[in-house]
Chimera marker file (.cmm) of the C-alpha trace (Angstrom):
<marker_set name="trace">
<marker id="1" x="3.483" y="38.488" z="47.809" r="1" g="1" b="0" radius="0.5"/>
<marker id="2" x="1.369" y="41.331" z="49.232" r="1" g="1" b="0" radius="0.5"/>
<marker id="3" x="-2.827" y="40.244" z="49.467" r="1" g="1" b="0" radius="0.5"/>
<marker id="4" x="-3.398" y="43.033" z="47.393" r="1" g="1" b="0" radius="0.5"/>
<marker id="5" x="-1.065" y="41.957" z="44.329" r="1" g="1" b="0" radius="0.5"/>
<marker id="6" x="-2.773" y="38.958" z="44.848" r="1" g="1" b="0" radius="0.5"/>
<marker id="7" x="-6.461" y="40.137" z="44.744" r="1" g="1" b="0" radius="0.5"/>
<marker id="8" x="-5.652" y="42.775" z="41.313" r="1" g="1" b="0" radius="0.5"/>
<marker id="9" x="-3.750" y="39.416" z="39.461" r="1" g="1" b="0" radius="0.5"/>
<marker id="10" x="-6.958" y="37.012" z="40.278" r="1" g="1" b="0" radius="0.5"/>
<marker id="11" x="-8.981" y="40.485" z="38.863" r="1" g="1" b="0" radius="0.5"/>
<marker id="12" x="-6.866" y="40.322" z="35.741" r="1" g="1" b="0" radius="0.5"/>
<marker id="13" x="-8.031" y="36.449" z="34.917" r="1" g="1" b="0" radius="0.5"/>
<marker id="14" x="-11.719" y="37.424" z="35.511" r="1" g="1" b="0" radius="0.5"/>
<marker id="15" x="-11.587" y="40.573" z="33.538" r="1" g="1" b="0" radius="0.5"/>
<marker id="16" x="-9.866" y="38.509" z="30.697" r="1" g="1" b="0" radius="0.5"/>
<marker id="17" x="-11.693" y="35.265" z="31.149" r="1" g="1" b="0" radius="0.5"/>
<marker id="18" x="-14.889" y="37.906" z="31.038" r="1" g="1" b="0" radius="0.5"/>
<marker id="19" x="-13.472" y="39.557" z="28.066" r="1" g="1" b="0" radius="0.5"/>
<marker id="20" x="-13.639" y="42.803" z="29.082" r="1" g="1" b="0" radius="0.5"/>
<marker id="21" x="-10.998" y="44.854" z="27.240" r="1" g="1" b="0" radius="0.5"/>
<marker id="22" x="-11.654" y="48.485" z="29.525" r="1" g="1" b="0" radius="0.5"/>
<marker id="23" x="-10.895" y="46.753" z="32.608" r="1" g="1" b="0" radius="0.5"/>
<marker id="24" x="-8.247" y="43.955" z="31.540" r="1" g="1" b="0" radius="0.5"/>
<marker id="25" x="-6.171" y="46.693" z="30.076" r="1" g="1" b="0" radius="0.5"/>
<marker id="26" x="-6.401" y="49.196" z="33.463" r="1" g="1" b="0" radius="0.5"/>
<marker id="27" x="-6.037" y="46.297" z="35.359" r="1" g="1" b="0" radius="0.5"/>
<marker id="28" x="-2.773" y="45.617" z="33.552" r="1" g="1" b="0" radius="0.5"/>
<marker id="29" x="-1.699" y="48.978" z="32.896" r="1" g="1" b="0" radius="0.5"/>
<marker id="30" x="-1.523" y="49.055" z="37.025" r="1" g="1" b="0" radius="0.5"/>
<marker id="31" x="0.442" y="45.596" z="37.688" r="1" g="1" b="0" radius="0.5"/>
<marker id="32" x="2.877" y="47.298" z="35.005" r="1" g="1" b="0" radius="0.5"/>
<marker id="33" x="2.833" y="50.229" z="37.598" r="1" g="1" b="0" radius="0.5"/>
<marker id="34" x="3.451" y="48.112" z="40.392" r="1" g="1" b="0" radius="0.5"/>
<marker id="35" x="6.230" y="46.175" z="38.814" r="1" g="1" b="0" radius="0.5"/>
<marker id="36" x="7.795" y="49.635" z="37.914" r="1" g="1" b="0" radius="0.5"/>
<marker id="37" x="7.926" y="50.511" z="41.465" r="1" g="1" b="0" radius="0.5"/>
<marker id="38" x="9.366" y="47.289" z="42.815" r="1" g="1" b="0" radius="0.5"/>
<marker id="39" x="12.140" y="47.425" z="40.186" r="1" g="1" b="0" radius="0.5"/>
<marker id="40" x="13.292" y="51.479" z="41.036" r="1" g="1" b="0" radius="0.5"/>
<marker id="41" x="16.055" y="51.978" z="43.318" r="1" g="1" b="0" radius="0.5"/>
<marker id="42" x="16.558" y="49.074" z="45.259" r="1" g="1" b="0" radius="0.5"/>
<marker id="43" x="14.503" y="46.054" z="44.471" r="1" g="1" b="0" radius="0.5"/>
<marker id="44" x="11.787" y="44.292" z="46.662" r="1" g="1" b="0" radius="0.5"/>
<marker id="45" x="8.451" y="43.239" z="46.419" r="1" g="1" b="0" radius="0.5"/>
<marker id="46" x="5.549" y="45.722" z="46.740" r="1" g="1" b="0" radius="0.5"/>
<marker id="47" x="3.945" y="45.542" z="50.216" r="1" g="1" b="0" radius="0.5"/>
<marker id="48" x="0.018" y="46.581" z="49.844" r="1" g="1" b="0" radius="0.5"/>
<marker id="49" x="1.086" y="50.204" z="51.374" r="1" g="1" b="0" radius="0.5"/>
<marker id="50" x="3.398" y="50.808" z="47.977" r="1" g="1" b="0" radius="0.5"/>
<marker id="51" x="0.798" y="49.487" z="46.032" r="1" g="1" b="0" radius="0.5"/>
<marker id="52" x="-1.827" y="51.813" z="47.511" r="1" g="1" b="0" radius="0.5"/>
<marker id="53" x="0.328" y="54.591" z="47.399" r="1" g="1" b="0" radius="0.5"/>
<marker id="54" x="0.972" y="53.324" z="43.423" r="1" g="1" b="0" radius="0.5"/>
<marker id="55" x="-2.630" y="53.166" z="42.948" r="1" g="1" b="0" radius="0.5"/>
<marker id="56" x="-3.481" y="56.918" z="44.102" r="1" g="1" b="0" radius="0.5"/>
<marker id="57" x="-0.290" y="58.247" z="42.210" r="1" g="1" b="0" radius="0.5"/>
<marker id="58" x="-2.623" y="56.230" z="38.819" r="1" g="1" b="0" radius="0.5"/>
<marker id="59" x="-5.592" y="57.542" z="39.796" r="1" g="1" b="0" radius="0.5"/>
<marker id="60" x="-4.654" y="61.641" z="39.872" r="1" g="1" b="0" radius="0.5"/>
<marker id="61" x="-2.435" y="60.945" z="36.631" r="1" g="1" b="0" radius="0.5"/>
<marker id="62" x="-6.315" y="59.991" z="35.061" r="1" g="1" b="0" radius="0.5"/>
<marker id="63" x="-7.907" y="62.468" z="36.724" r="1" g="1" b="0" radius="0.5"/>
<marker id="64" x="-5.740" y="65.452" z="35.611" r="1" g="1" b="0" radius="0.5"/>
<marker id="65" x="-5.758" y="63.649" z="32.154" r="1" g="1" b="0" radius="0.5"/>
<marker id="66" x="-9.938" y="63.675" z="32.072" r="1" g="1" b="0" radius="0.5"/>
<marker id="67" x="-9.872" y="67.342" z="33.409" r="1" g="1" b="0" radius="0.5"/>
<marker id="68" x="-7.216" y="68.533" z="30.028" r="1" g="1" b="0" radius="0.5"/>
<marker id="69" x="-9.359" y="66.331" z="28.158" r="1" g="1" b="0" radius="0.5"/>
<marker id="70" x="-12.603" y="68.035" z="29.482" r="1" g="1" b="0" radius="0.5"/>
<marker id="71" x="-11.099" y="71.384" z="28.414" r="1" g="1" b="0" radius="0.5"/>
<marker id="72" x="-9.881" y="70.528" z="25.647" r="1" g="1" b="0" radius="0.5"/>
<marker id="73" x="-13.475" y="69.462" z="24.460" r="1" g="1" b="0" radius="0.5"/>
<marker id="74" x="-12.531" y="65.746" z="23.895" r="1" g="1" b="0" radius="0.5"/>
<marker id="75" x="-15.335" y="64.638" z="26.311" r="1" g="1" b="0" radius="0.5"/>
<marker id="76" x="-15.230" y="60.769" z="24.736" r="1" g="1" b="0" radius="0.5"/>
<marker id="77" x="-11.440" y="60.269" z="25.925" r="1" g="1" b="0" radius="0.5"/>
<marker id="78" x="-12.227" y="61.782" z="29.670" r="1" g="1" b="0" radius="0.5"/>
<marker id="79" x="-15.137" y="59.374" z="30.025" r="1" g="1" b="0" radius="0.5"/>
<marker id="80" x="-12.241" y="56.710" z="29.231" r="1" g="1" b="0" radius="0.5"/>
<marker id="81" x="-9.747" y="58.376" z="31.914" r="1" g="1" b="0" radius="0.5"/>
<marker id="82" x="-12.672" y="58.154" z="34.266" r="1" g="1" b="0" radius="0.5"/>
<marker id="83" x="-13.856" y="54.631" z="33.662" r="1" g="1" b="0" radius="0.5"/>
<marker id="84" x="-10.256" y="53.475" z="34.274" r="1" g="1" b="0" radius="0.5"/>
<marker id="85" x="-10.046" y="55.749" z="37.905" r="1" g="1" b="0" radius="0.5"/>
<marker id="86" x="-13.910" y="53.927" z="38.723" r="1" g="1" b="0" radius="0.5"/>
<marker id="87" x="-11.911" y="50.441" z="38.209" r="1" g="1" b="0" radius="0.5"/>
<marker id="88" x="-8.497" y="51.605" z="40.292" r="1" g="1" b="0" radius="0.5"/>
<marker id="89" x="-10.661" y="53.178" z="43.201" r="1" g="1" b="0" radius="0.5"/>
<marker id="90" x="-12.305" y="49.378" z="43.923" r="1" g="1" b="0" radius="0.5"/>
<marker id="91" x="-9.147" y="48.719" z="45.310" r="1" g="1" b="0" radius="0.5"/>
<marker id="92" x="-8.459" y="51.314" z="47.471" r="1" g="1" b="0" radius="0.5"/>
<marker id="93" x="-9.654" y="51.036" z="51.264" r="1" g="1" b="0" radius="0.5"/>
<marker id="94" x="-13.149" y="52.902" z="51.785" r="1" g="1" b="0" radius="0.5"/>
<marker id="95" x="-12.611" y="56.246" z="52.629" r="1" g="1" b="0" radius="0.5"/>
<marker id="96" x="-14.078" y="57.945" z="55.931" r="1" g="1" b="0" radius="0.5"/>
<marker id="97" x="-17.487" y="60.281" z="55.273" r="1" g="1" b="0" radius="0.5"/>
<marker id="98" x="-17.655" y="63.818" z="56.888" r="1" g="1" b="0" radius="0.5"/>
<marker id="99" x="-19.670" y="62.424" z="59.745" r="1" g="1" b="0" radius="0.5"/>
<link id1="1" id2="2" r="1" g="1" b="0" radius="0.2"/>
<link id1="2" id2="3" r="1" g="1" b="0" radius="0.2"/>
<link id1="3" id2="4" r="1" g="1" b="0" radius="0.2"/>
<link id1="4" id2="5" r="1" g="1" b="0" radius="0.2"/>
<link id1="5" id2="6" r="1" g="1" b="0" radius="0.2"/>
<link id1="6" id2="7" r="1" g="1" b="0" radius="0.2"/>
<link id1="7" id2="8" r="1" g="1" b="0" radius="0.2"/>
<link id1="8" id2="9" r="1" g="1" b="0" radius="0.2"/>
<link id1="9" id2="10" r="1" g="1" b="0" radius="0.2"/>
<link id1="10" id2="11" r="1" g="1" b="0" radius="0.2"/>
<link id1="11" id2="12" r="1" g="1" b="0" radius="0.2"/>
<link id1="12" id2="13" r="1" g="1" b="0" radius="0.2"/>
<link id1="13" id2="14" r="1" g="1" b="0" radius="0.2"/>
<link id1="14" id2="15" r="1" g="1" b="0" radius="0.2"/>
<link id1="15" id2="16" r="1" g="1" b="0" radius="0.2"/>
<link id1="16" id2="17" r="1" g="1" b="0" radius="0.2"/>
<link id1="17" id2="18" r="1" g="1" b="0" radius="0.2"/>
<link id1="18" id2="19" r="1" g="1" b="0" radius="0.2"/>
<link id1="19" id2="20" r="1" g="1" b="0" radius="0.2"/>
<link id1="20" id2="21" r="1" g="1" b="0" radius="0.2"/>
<link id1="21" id2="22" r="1" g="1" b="0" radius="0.2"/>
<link id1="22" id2="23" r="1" g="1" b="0" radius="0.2"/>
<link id1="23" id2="24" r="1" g="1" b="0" radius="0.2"/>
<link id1="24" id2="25" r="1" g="1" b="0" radius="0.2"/>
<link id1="25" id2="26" r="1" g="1" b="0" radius="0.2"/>
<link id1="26" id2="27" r="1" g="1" b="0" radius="0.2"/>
<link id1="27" id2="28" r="1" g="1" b="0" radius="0.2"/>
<link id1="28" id2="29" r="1" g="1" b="0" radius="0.2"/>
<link id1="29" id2="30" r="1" g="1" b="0" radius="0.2"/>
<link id1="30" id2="31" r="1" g="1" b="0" radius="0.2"/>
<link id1="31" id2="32" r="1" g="1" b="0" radius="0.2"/>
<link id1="32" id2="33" r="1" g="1" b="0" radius="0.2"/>
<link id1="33" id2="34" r="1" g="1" b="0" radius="0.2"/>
<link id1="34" id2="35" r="1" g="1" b="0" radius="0.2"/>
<link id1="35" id2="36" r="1" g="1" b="0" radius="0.2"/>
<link id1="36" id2="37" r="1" g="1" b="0" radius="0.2"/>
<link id1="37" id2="38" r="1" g="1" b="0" radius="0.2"/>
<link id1="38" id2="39" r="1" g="1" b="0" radius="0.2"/>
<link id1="39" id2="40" r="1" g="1" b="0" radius="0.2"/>
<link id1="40" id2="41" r="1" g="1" b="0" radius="0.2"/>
<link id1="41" id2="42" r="1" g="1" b="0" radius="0.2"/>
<link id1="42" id2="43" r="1" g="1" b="0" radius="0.2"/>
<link id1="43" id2="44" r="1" g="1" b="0" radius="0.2"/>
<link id1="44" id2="45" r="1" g="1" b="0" radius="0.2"/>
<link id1="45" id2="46" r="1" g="1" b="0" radius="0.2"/>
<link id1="46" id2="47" r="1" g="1" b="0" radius="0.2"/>
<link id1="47" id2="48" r="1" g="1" b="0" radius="0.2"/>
<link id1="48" id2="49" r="1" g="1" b="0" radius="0.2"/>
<link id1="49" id2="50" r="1" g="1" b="0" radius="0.2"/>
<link id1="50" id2="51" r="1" g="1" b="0" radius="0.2"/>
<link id1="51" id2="52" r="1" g="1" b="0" radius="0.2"/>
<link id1="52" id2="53" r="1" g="1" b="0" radius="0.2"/>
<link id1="53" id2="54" r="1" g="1" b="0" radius="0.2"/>
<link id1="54" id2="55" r="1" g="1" b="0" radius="0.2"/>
<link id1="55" id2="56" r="1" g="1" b="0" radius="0.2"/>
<link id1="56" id2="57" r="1" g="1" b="0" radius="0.2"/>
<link id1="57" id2="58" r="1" g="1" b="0" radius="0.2"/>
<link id1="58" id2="59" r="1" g="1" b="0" radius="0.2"/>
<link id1="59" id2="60" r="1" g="1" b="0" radius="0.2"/>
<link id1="60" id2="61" r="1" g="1" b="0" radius="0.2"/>
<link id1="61" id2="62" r="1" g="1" b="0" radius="0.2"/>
<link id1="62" id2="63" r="1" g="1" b="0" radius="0.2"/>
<link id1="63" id2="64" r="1" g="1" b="0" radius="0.2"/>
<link id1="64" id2="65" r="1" g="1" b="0" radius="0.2"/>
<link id1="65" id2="66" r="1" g="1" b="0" radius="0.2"/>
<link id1="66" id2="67" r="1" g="1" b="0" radius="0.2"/>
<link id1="67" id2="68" r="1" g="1" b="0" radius="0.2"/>
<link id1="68" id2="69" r="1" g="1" b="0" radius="0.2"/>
<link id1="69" id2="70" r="1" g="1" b="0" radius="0.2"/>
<link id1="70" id2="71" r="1" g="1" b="0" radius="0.2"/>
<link id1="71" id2="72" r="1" g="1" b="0" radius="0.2"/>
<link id1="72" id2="73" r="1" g="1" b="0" radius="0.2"/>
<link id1="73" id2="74" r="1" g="1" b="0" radius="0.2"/>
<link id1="74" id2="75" r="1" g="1" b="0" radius="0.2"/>
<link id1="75" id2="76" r="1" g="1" b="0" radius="0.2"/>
<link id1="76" id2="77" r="1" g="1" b="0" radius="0.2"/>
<link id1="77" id2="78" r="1" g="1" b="0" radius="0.2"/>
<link id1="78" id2="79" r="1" g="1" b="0" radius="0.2"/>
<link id1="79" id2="80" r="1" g="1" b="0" radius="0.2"/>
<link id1="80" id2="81" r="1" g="1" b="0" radius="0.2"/>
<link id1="81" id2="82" r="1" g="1" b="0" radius="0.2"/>
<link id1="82" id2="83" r="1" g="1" b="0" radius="0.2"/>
<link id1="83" id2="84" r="1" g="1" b="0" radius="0.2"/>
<link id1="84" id2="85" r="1" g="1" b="0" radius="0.2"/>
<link id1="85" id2="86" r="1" g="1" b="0" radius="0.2"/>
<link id1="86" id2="87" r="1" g="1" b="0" radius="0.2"/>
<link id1="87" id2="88" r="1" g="1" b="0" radius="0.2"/>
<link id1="88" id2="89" r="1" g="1" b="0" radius="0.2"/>
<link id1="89" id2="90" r="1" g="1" b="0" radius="0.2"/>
<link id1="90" id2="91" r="1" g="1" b="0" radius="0.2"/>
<link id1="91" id2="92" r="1" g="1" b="0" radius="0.2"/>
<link id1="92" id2="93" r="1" g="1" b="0" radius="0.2"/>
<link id1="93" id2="94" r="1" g="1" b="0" radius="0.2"/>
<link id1="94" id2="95" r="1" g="1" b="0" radius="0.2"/>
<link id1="95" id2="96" r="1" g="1" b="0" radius="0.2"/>
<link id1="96" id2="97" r="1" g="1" b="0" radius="0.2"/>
<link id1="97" id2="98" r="1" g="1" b="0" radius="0.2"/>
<link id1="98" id2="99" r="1" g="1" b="0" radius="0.2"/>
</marker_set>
């Protein structure tokens, strides 16, 4: 099992044991993700490149969902699209600044 898997399943137990409903459900709403890609096509487990690429796929599906929701003047269910990409970004590697 991939370090990654690994690190978002312990997550999931301190989210829950924390009772934190936001981030237990994103938390499992991506492990559901992740299983959904291992089980397309031909199975096998996740390595941590799948997962990241499974995590970025989650995190522009939120973002274009914040940005109809923005339009659409329903600014309380953006802020919850956004508070579920600020908890799927912790586990994606830092990215590089302009300098």
């Amino acid at each position: 099992m991939s370090e990654l898997k690994d690190k978002i399943r312990a997550d999931l137990k301190t989210a829950m044991l924390a009772k934190d409903k936001g981030r237990t459900g994103t938390i499992r709403m991506l492990l559901a993700a992740i299983q959904g890609e291992e089980t397309t096509g031909a199975k096998h487990e996740a390595t941590d490149e799948d997962i990241l690429k499974v995590i970025a796929r989650e995190i522009k599906k939120r973002r274009e969902s914040a940005q109809i929701y923005t339009d659409n003047n329903r600014p309380e269910l953006a802020e919850t699209e956004l508070a579920e990409v600020a908890v799927l970004e912790e586990y994606q590697p830092a990215q590089l600044d302009d300098a």
